[in-house]
C-alpha positions in Angstrom: -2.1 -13.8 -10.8 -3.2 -11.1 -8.2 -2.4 -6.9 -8.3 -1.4 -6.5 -4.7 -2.1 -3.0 -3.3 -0.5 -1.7 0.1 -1.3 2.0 0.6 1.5 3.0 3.1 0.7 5.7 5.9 4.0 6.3 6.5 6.1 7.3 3.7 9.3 7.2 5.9 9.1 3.4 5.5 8.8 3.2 1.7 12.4 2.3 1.3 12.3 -0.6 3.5 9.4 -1.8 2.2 10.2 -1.6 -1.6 14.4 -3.3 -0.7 12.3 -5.9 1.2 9.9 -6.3 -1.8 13.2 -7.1 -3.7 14.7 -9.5 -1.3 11.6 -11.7 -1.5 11.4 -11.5 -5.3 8.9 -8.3 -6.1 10.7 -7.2 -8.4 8.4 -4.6 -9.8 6.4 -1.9 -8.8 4.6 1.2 -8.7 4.5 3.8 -6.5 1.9 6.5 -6.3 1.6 9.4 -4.7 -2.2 9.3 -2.4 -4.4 11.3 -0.1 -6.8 9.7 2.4 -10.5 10.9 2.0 -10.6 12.7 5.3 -7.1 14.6 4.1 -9.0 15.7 1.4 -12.9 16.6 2.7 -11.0 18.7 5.2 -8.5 20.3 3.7 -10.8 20.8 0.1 -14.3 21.1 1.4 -14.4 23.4 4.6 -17.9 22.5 5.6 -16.8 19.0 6.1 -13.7 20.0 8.7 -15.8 19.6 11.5 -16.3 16.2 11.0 -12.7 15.9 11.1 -12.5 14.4 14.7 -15.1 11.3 13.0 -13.0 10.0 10.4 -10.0 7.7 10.3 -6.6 10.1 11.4 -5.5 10.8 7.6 -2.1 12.0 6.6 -1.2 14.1 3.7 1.9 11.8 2.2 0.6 8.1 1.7 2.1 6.1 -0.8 0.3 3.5 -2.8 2.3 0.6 -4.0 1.3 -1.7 -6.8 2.3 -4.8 -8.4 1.4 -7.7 -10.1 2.5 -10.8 -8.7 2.0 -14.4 -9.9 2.8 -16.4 -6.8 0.4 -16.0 -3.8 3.2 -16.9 -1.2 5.2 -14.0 -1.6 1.8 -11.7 -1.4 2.1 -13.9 1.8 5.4 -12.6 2.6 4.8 -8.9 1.5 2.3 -8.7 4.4 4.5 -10.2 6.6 7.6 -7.8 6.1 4.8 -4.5 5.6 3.5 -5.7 9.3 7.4 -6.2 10.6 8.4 -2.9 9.0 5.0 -1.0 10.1 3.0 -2.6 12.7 0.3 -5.1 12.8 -2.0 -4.0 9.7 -4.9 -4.4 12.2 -3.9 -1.5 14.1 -5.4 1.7 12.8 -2.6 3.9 10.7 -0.6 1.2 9.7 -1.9 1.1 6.0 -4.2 -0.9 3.9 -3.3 -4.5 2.1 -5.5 -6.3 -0.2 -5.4 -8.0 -3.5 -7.5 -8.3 -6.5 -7.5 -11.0 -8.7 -5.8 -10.2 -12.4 -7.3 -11.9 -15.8 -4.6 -11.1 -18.5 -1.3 -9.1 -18.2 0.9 -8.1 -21.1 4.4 -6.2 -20.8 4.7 -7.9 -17.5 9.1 -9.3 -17.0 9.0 -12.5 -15.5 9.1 -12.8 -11.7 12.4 -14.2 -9.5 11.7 -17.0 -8.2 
């Protein structure tokens, strides 16, 4: 079992992502609201604005998206759709994808297959 984390750059896309999520049997999810660190430093710390320029481009409306999942083919296809929907995941701005491995769930429906 894995918590696969995608944080979108652009929020626009959230709905395609999350109906996609559904057609390949994500059933469940959560969606935060985030802000990238440069966002922050240079919005919330004015000394580090000029540094700006340095840092990855940052946007003020990411969205986080997390879920468990049990079958590591459909992380598979979760980063296939997310790069159909967004771009290559390579490309800078696209968003984030990665997984962590998960030791005991509780309250968790079961998946469709």
């Amino acid at each position: 079992m894995r918590l696969f984390i995608f944080v979108l750059n652009d929020s626009d896309k959230l709905s395609d992502i999350l109906a996609g999520f559904v057609e390949i049997g994500i059933t469940g999810a959560t969606i935060l609201d985030s802000v990238g660190m440069g966002h922050f430093l240079s919005r919330n710390l004015p000394i580090f604005a000029a540094f700006k320029p340095l840092m990855r481009e940052s946007r003020s409306k990411n969205r986080t998206i997390v879920s468990v999942v049990n079958d590591p083919a459909k992380i598979d296809r979760a980063i296939a759709l997310i790069e159909e929907i967004c771009g290559p995941l390579d490309e800078s701005g696209s968003g984030i994808a990665f997984t962590i491995p998960v030791e005991a769930v509780r309250g968790l429906k079961p998946e469709i297959p």
